[in-house]
ZAMARGU-4260 file (C-alpha; in steps of 0.2 Angstrom, whole numbers, plus 5000, padded with zeros to 4 digits):
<rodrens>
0) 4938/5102/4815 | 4932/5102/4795 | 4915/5101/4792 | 4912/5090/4778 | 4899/5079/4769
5) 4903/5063/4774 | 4901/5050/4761 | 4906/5030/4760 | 4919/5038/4745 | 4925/5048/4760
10) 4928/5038/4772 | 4933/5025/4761 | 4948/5037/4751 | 4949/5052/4760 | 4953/5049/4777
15) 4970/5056/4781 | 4977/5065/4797 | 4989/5081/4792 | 5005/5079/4797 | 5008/5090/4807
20) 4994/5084/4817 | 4991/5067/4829 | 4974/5070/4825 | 4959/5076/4815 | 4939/5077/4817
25) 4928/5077/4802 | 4910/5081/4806 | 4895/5079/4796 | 4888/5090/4787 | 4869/5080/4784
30) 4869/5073/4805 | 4875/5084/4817 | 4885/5079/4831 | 4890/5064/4820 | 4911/5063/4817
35) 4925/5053/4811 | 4942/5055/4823 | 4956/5050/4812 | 4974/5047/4822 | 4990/5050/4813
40) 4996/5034/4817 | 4980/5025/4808 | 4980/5034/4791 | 4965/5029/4780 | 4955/5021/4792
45) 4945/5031/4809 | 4932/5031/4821 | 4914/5035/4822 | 4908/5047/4838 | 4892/5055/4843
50) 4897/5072/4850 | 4883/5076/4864 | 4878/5085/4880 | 4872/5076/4895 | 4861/5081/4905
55) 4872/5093/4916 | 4875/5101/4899 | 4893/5093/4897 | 4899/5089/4882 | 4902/5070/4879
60) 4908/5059/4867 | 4902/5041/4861 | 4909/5031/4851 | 4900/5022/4838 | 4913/5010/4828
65) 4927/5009/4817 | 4928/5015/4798 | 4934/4995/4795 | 4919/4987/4806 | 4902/4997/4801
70) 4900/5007/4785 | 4891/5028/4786 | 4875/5022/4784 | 4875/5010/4798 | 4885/5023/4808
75) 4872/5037/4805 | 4856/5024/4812 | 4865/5022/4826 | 4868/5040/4829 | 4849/5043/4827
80) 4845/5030/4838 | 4856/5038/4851 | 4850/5054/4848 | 4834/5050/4851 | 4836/5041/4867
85) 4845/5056/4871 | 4832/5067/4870 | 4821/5057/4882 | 4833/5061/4895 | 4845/5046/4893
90) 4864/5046/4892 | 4872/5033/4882 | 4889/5035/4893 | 4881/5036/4910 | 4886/5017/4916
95) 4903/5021/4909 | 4902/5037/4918 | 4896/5029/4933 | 4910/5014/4934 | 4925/5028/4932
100) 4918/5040/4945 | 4921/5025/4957 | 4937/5027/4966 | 4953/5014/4965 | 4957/5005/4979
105) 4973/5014/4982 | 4964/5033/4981 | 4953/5027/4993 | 4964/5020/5005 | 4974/5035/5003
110) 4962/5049/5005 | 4951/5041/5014 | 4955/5028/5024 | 4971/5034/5029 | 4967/5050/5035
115) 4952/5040/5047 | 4960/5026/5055 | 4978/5037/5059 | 4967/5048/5074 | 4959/5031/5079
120) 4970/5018/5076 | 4987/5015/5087 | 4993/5002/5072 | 4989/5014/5058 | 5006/5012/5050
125) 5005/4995/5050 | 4989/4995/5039 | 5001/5006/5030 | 5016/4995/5028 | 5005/4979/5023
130) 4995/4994/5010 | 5012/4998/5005 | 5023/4983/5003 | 5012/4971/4994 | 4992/4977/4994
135) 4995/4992/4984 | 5004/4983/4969 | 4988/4970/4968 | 4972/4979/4971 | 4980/4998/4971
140) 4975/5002/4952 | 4958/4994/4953 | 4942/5001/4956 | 4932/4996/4971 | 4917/4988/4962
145) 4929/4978/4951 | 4939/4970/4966 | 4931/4952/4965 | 4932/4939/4979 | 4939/4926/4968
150) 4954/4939/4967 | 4956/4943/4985 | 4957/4923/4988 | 4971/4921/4975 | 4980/4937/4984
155) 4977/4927/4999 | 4984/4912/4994 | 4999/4919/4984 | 5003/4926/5002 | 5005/4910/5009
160) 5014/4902/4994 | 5028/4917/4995 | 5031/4911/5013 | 5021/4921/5024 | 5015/4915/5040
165) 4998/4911/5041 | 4994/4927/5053 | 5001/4939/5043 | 4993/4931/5026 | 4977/4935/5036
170) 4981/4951/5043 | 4981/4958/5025 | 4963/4950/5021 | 4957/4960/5040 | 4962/4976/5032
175) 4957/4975/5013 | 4939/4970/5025 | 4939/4983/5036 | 4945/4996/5021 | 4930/4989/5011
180) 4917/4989/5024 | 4923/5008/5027 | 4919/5009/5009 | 4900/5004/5011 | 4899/5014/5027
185) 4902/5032/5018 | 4892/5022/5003 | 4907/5021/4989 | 4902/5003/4988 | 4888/4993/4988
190) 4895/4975/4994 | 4910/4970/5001 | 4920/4957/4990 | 4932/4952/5006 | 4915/4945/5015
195) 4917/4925/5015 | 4936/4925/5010 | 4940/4910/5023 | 4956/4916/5034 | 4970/4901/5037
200) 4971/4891/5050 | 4987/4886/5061 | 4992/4888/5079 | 5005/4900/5080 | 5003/4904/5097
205) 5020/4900/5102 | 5024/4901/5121 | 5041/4898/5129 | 5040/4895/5147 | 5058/4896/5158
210) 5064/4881/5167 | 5072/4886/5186 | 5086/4885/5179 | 5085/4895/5162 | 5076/4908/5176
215) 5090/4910/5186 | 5102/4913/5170 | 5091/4927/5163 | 5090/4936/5180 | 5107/4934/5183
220) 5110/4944/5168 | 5095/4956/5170 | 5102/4960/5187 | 5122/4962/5181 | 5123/4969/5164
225) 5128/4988/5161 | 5113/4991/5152 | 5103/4995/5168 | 5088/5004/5159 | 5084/4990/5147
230) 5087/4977/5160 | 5074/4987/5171 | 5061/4985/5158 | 5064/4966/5157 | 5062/4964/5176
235) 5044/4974/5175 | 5038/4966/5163 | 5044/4948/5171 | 5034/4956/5186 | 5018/4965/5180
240) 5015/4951/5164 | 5011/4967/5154 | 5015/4970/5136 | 5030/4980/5130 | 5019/4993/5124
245) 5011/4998/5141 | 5026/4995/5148 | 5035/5007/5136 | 5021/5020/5137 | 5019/5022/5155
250) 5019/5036/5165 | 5024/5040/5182 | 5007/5049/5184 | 5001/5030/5179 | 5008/5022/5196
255) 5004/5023/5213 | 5014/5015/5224 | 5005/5019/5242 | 4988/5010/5233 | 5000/4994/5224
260) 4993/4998/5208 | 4999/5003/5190 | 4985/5010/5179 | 4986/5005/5160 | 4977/5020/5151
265) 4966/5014/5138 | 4974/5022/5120 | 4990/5011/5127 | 4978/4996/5130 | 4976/4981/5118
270) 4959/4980/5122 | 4956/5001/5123 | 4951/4998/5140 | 4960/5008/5155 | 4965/4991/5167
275) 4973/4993/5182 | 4991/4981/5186 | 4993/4977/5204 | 5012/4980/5208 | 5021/4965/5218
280) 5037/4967/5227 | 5047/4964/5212 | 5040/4977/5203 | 5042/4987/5218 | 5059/4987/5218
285) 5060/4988/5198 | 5051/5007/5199 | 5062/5011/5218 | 5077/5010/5208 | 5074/5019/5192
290) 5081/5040/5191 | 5068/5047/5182 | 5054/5050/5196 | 5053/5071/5195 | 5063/5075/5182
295) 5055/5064/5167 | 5035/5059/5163 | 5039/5045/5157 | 5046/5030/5167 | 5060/5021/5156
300) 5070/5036/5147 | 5083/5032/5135 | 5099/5044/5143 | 5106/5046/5126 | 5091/5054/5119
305) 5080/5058/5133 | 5065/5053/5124 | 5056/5035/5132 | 5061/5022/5124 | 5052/5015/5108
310) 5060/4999/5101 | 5074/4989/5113 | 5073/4972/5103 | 5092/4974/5097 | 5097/4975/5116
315) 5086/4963/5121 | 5094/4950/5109 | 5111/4950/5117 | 5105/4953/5133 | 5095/4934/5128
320) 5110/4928/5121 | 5120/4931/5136 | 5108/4921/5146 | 5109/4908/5134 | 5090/4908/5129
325) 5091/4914/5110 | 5074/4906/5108 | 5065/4918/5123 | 5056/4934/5118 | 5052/4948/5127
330) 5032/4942/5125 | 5037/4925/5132 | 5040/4935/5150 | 5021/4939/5150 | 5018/4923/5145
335) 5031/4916/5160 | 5022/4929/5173 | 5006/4918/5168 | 5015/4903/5171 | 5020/4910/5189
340) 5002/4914/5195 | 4994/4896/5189 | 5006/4886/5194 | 5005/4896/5212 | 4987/4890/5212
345) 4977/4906/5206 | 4963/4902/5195 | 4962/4908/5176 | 4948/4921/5181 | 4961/4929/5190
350) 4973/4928/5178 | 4962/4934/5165 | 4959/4951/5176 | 4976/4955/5180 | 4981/4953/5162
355) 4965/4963/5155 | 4957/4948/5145 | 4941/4955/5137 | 4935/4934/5137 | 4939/4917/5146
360) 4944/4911/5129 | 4961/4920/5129 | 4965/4916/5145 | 4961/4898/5141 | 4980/4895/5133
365) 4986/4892/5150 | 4976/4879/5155 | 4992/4868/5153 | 5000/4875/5164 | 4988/4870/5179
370) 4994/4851/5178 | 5002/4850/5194 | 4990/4860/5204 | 4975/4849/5196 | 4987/4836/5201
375) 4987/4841/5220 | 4970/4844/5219 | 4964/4826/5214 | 4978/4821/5226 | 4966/4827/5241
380) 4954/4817/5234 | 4967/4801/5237 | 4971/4807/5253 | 4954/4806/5260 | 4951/4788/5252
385) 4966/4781/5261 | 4961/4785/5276 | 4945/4779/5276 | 4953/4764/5267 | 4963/4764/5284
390) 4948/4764/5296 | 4941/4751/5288 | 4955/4740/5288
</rodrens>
């Protein structure tokens, strides 16, 4: 780092970079703290700096401008201006400062959010997968203050346009939400740019209800293949309406059968409330017949590993397709177990308690299905009309 007297003959003829160098400082001599870096790759031609301390007593650099856009003399007010302002107290860098000590979105949902939600959350690694997978690539590499709602919407919609459903396009706008508001919560950022983004709309709840017929064929096949264990959990859930999750987790200290009742703890509940299940005779006789009562915790046990069970879609397909119903999926029998108590003439309020429905709204989808039992209802109605029509006749 030569001290010299910088002149405009220097820096107009003199500035070269040794060789065996990728760079060089020249300070000068007249205004300290004033330099010119000069890069090996840019011979002839550098950059003005102010070398500084801030107020922590770290040493900073500023630049000032290049050799080609301001001459010394211009360089050297700019430096005293600095300088000046310095000495009051301010930092010329401290915006600059400030904007790169903010994190990136993928250090933050890294170190931070991750290492939250995964004690808290039962579908961490889905927020993980959708981080992974798409999010990361997007957003990963940019600050949190620099993430704009203009680009979150374009994201959005590029989703949709790559073929996404509508749900999962808007599952990744839930989480770059949540992530943010986290953000502004422990006070990394001031405003959330996800607020406002408009989620799309579409009806995707899809719901395939059995005919008698199509009923017959899937028990048929639930009560004959070899796979007894898998079958098992079909018929349960065909006879509780509950959701492969609780199903899968549940434990024989969950059940009791002298009281009719199966307790769904709340970290295996959707809506992280403990709900009880009352157990009819059909699910009775799914648990009566099961081998693992006293000698596992857990009620369906996979023989080959002897672990519960954590994914039986790949069974459950040709267990379908044997029944000729490659369209039904294992949600569809909690939706079938709803069809089975409206059409019996329970009301939705019950069927929103059995199946732990924090509102009416949910429950509201099968409304449909209570046609014929509104039909019988009003039909009372004709009944009594007729024979007062008769009397009067």
């Amino acid at each position: 780092m030569p001290v010299v007297k910088l002149t405009q003959q220097f820096t107009a003829h003199e500035l070269r970079c040794p060789e065996e160098k990728s760079r060089i400082e020249y300070c000068d001599q007249e205004l300290p703290g004033l330099y010119i870096e000069v890069r090996a790759t840019s011979q002839g031609q550098g950059t003005y700096y102010l070398c500084y301390k801030d107020g922590t007593g770290k040493t900073s650099h500023q630049k000032i401008g290049r050799t080609t856009e301001i001459n010394l003399l211009e360089a050297r007010k700019r430096v005293k201006t600095f300088k000046a302002e310095i000495a009051l107290g301010a930092d010329p860098r401290a915006e600059e400062k400030a904007r790169k000590a903010v994190l990136t979105f993928g250090e933050f949902f890294e170190e931070h959010y991750l290492p939250y939600v995964k004690p808290r959350k039962r579908s961490w690694d889905r927020d993980e997968e959708l981080y992974r997978l798409r999010i990361k690539k997007v957003f990963g590499h940019k600050r949190l203050n620099q993430i704009t709602r203009q680009q979150v919407q374009s994201f959005h919609t590029a989703l949709k346009e790559e073929g996404l459903a509508a749900a999962t396009c808007n599952h990744h706008i839930k989480l770059l939400k949540h992530a943010c508001n986290l953000a502004i919560d422990w006070e990394m950022l001031e405003a959330n740019p996800v607020s406002r983004v408009p989620f799309f709309h579409e009806d995707n709840k899809i719901e395939h209800y059995m005919d008698d017929v199509e009923l017959e064929r899937l028990l048929t096949v639930l009560h004959t293949d070899e796979n007894r264990p898998v079958c098992q959990i079909a018929l349960f859930l065909l006879s509780t309406g509950c959701r492969l999750n609780e199903v899968l987790s549940a434990k024989w200290s969950d059940v009791y059968l002298e009281k009719g009742i199966f307790t769904i703890r709340a970290i295996n509940s959707k809506s992280k409330r403990m709900r009880s299940v009352p157990l009819n005779e059909s699910a009775v006789e799914v648990l009566k017949q099961l081998d693992t009562q006293g000698e596992f915790e857990y009620l369906f046990i996979n023989r080959l590993t002897g672990s519960p069970y954590r994914n039986i879609h790949k069974v459950w397909h040709r267990l379908r397709t044997k029944a000729g119903l490659n369209h039904l999926r294992l949600h569809d029998l909690r939706h079938q177990y709803a069809s089975f108590l409206v059409n019996s003439g329970r009301t939705l309020y019950e069927v929103q308690q059995i199946f732990g429905h924090s509102t009416s709204v949910v429950t509201q989808r099968y409304s449909h299905l209570s046609t014929q039992v509104l039909k019988d209802a009003a039909n009372s109605a004709s009944i009594k009309i007729k024979e007062a029509t008769a009397n009067v006749k």
